[in-house]
N, C-alpha and C positions, 0 to 999 in steps of 0.2 A: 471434428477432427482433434483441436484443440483439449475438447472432454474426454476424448480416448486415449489421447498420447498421458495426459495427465493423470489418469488410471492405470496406464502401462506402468510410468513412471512411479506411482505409489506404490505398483507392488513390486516392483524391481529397482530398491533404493541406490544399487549401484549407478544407476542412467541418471541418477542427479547429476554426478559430475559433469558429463554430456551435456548436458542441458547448459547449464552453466556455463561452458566452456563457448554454446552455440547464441547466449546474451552478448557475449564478448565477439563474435563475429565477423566479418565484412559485409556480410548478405545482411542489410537490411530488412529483407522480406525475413528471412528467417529469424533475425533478431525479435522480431515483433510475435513471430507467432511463439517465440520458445517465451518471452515477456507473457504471453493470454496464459502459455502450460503453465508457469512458476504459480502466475495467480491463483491459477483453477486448482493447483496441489495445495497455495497456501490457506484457503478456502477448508480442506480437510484435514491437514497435517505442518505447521508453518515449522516445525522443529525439523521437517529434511532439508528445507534451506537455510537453514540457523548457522549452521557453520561457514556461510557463505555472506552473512549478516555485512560486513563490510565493503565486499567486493563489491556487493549489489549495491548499496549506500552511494558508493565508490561513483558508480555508474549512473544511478539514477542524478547525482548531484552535476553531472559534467553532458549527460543528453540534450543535443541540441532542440530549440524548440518544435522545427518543423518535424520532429519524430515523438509528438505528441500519444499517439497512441502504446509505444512502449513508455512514456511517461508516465500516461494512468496506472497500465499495470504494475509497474513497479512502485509507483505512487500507492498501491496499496501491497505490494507484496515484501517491502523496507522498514511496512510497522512493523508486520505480522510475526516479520523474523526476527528482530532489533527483541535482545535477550539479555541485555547488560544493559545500565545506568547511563551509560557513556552513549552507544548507541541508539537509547532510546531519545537522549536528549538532540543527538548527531539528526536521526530522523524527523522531530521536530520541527527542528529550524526549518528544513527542506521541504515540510508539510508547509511552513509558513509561507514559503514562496511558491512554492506549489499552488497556493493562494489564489496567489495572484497573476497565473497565467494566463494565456489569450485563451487555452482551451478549455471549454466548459468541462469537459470530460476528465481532466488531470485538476481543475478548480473543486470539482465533486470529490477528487479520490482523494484530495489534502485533508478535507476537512471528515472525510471518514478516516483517512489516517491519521491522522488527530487525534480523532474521539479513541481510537483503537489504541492510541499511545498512553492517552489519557487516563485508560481503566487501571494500566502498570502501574501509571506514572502519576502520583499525586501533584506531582508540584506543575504538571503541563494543563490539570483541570480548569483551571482562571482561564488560559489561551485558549481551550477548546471550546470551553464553554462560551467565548466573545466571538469566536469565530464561526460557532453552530449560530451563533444571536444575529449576527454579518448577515449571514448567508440566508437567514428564512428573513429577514427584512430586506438585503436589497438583491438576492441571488435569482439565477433563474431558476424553473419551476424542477429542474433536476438537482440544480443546487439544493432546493427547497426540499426535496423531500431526501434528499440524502443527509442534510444538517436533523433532518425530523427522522430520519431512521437511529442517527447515533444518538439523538436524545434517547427513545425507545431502550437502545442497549442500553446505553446508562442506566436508565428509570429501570430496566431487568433487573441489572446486574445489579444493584439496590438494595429491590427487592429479593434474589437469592442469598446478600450476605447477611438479613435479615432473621 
């Protein structure tokens, strides 16, 4: 459902606003699934939420913990669209403590948001790279292969500006 609405939504960029509008919510049931749609759009296209780059920052920084799973999402869909200096460094920090949550699931999606900030962001490569090093030595084995998937992109993306 989540893969369909976030298709819809790609080819009808006016329903971004919508979307957006339904993060901000009272329904948390709905919160959480329009948090799965942002991802699954940021996954293809992260510049239809780009303009929303802070609100969403805004939000993910203030989620309380037991709404973990709009955590993750937005745990990764705050790099994707973070398009400024300012922003990308705003995302960071929140990666950093994203860290160190109780849920494995938003702990995986920090240290991918990281690496994703990291490719931008030269000066965040020291902290991703301690915190990819963290996670495959004492993470669990989702931790583990998510810190070993953003080495991967790194080592790609390396070798394409090669």
């Amino acid at each position: 459902m989540a893969r369909d609405l976030a298709g819809e939504i790609l080819a009808d960029r006016s329903a971004v606003r919508s979307l957006v509008r339904e993060l901000f919510g009272e329904d948390v049931e709905v919160r959480k699934r329009s948090a799965d749609v942002a991802r699954r759009i940021t996954e293809k296209d992260g510049r239809l939420l780009e303009h929303y780059a802070d609100e969403l920052a805004g939000l993910l920084e203030t989620l309380p913990a037991e709404e973990s799973r709009m955590r993750w999402h937005l745990g990764l869909v705050v790099p994707r669209i973070a398009h400024t200096h300012m922003q990308r460094l705003r995302a960071a920090r929140t990666m950093s403590l994203l860290a160190q949550d109780e849920s494995n699931v938003v702990r995986c999606s920090a240290v991918e948001g990281l690496g994703l900030l990291a490719m931008q962001e030269a000066s965040l490569r020291d902290e991703a790279e301690e915190m990819a090093e963290r996670f495959l030595r004492e993470g669990t084995l989702a931790m583990k292969s998510r810190a070993r998937a953003v080495m991967q992109i790194w080592a790609k993306s390396t070798r394409q500006k090669r």
